[in-house]
VMD Tcl script that draws the C-alpha trace (Angstrom):
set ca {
  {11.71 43.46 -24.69}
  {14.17 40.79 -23.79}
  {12.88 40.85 -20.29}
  {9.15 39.84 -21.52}
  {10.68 37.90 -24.37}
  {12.24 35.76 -21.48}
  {9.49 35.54 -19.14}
  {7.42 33.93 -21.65}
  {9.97 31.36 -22.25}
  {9.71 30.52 -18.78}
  {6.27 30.55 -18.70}
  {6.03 28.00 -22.01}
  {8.16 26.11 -20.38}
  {6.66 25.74 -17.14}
  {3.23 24.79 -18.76}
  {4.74 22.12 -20.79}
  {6.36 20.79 -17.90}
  {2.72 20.52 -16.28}
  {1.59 18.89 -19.16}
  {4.08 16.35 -19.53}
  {4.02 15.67 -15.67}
  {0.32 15.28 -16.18}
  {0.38 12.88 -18.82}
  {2.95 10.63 -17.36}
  {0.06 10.03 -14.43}
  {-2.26 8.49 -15.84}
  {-5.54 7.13 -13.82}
  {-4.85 3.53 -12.29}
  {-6.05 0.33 -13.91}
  {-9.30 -0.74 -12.04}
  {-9.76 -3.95 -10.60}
  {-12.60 -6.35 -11.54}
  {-11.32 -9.99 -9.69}
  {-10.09 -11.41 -6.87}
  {-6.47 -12.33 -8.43}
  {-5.82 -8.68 -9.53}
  {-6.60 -7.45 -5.76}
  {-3.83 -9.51 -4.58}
  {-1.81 -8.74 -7.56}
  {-1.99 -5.25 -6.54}
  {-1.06 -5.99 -3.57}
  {1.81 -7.91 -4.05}
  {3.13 -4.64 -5.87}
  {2.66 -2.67 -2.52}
  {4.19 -5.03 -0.25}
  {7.86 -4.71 0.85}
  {9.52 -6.53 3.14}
  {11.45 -5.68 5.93}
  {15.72 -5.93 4.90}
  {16.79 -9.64 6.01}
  {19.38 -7.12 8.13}
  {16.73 -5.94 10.01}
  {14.48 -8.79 10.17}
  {14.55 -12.41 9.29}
  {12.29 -13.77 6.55}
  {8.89 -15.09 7.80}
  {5.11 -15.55 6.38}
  {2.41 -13.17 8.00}
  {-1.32 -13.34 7.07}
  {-3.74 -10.90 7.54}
  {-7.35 -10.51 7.23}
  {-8.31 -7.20 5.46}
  {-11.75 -6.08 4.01}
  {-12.49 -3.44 1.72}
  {-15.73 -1.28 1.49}
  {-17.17 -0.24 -1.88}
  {-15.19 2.27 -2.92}
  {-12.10 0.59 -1.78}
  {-11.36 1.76 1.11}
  {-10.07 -0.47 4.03}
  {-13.10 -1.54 5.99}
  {-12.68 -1.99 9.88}
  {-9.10 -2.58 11.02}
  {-7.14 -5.63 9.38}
  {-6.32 -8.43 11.55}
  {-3.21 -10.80 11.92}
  {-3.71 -14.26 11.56}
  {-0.67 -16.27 11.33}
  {2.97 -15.29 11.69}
  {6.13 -18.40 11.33}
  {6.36 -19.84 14.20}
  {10.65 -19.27 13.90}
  {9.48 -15.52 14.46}
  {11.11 -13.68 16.77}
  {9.32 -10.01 18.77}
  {11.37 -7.92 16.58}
  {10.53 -10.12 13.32}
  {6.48 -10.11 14.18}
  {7.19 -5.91 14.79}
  {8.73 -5.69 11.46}
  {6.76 -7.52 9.71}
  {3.35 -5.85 11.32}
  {4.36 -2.80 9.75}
  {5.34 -3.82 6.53}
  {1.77 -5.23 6.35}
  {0.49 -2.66 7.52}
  {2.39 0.22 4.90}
  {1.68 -2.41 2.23}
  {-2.07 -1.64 3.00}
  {-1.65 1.70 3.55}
  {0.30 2.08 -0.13}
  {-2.26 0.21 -1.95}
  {-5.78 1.56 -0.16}
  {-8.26 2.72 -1.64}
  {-8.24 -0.02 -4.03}
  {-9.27 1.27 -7.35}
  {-12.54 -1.22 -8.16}
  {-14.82 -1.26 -10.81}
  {-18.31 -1.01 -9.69}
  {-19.10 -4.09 -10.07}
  {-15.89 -5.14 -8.14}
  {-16.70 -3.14 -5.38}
  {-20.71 -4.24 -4.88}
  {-19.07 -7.62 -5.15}
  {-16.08 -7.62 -2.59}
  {-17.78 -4.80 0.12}
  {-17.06 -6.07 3.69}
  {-16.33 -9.13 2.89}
  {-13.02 -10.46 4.36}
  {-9.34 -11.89 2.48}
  {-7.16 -13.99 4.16}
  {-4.00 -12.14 2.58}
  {-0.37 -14.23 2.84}
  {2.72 -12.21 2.46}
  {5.98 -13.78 1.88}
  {9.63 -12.77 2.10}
  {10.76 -12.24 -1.51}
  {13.77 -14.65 -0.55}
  {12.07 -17.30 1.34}
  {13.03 -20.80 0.14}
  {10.29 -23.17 -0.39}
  {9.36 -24.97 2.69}
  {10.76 -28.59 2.91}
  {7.29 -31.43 3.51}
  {8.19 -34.18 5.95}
  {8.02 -36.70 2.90}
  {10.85 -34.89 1.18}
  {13.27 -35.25 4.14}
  {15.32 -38.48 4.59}
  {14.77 -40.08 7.75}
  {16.99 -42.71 9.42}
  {14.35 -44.77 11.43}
}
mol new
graphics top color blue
foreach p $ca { graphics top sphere $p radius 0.5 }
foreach p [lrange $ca 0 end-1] q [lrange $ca 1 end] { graphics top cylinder $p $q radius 0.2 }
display resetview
């Protein structure tokens, strides 16, 4: 009696474990504009430690197809010009896992009719960058 007594218990208590896992993943919020696409993505991206790498811009052309998917292979368009091999290699990847993390993109179906195949110019930024200093800005002794 004690035996089936406890196997139950452990059986409750696996199924409410289920449930609770299941209700703490809930289905993602869809995206309907442009600005929450790159908000998304701003949640995926990570850059590389500044011990590792040093802190540069990198933009990338990406397209999605309807559903959300990635659509063709995304494309480097700019990297700082103070980047090093190792910084571009670093970087790459993090671009590239920051895509990976976020695809498919969960669009609405208007979203997706809207944005299929058509490209984003997508900047990513160090999280510690400073803001860039203009010409007009720096003192100049002529």
């Amino acid at each position: 009696m004690a035996a089936a007594r406890s196997s139950f218990v452990g059986l409750a208590l696996v199924l409410l474990l289920g449930v609770l896992a299941s209700a703490g993943h809930a289905e993602p919020v869809q995206v309907n504009t442009v600005r929450e696409i790159l908000a998304r993505l701003e949640t995926c991206w990570r850059a590389p430690p500044a011990s590792q790498a040093n802190p540069i811009d990198i933009t990338v052309i990406v397209s999605f197809n309807r559903a959300g998917a990635i659509f063709g292979r995304p494309k480097i368009t700019f990297e700082s010009a103070t980047a090093n091999d190792n910084d571009r290699l670093l970087y790459r990847i993090a671009v590239m896992e920051a895509l990976q993390r976020c695809a498919p993109m969960p669009f609405t179906e208007a979203m997706g009719g809207a944005v299929a195949g058509r490209p984003f110019a997508v900047q990513f930024h160090h999280k510690s960058l400073t803001p860039e200093k203009r010409a007009w800005l720096t003192p100049k002794i002529l």
